[in-house]
C-alpha positions as CSV (number, residue, x, y, z in Angstrom):
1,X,-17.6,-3.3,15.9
2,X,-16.8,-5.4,13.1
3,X,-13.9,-5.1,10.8
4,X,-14.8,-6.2,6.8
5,X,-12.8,-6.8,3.8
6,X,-14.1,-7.1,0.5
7,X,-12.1,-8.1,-2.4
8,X,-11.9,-8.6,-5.8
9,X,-8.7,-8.7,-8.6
10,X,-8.4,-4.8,-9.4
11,X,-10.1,-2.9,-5.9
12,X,-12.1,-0.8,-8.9
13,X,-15.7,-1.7,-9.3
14,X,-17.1,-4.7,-7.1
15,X,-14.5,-4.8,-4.0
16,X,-15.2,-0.5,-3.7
17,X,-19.0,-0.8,-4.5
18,X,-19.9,-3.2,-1.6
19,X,-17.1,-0.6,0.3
20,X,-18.9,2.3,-0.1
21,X,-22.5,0.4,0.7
22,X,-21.8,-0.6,4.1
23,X,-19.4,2.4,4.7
24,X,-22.5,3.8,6.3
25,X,-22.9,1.3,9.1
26,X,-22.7,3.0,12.7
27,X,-21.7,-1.4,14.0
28,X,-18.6,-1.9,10.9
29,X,-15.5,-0.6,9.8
30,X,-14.9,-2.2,6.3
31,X,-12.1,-1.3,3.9
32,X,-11.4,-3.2,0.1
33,X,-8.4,-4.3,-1.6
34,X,-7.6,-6.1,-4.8
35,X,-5.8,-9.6,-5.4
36,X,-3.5,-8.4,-8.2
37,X,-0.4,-6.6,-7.8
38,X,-1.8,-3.4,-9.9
39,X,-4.9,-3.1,-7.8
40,X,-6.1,0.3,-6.8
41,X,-5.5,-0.6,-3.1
42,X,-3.2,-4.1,-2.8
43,X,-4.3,-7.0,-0.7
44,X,-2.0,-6.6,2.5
45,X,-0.6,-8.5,5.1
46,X,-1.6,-5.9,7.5
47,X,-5.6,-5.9,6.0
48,X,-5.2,-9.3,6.5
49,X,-5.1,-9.1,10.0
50,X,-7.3,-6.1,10.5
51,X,-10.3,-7.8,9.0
52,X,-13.0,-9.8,11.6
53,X,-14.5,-11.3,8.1
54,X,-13.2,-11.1,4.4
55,X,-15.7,-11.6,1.6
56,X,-14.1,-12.3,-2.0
57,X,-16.1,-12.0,-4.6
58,X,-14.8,-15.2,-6.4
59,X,-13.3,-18.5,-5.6
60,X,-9.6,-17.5,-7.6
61,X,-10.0,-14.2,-5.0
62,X,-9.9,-17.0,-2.1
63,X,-7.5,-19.4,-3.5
64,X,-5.0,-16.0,-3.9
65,X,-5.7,-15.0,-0.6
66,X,-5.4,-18.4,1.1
67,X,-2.0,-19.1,-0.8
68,X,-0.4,-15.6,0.3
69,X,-1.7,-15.2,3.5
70,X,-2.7,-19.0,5.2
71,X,-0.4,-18.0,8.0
72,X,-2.7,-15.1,9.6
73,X,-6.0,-17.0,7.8
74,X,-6.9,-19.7,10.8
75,X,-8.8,-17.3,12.5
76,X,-10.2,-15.3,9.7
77,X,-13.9,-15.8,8.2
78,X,-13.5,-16.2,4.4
79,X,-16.9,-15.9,2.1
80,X,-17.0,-16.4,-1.2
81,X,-20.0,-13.9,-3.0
82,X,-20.0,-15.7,-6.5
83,X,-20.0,-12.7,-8.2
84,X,-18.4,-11.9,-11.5
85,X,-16.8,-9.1,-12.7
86,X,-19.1,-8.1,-15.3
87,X,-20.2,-5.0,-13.2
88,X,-20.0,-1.5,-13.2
89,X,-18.9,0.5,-10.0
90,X,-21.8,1.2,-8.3
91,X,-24.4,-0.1,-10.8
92,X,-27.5,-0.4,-9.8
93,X,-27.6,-4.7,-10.2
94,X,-24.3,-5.1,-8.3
95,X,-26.1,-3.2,-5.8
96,X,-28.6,-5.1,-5.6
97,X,-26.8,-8.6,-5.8
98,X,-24.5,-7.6,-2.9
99,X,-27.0,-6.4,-0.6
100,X,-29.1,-10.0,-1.4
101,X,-26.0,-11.8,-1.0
102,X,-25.0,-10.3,2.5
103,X,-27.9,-9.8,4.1
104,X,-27.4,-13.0,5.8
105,X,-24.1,-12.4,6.7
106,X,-24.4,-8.7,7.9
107,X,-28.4,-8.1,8.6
């Protein structure tokens, strides 16, 4: 069993969306959390440290993450997705794009 993070700045449309798509999996436990402090769920020390992988969906996501939490990140396997927020919660093309872009990652 593998533990994944996604996040993204609010924890509303792209960090829930890939969330709720591999919520499914029988082989992951994921969860999602948000960079900014007004995020639907905050980015937490303890999610930190629960997550096997993290994916952010942008390189600020990363830079956020690595300057808040570098202590607990050595171990940790950061991803950056590229993808912007221009995307509606569960739309069918953010959909698509995070399946594409994690299928190597979790086939």
């Amino acid at each position: 069993m593998k533990n994944i993070l996604f996040v993204c700045s609010q924890n509303r449309l792209r960090s829930p969306t890939a969330e709720q798509i591999y919520a499914q999996r029988p082989d992951l436990e994921v969860a999602s959390a948000g960079t900014n402090n007004d995020a639907e769920t905050p980015l937490t020390l303890e999610l930190v440290k629960w997550a096997d992988i993290i994916f952010v969906m942008e390189k600020a996501h990363r830079t956020k993450l690595q300057t808040r939490f570098r202590s607990v990140l050595k171990s940790k396997r950061v991803i950056c997705l590229d993808i912007p927020d221009k995307y509606g919660f569960m739309e069918p093309a953010l959909v698509s794009l995070l399946q594409s872009k994690l299928a190597r990652f979790l086939p």
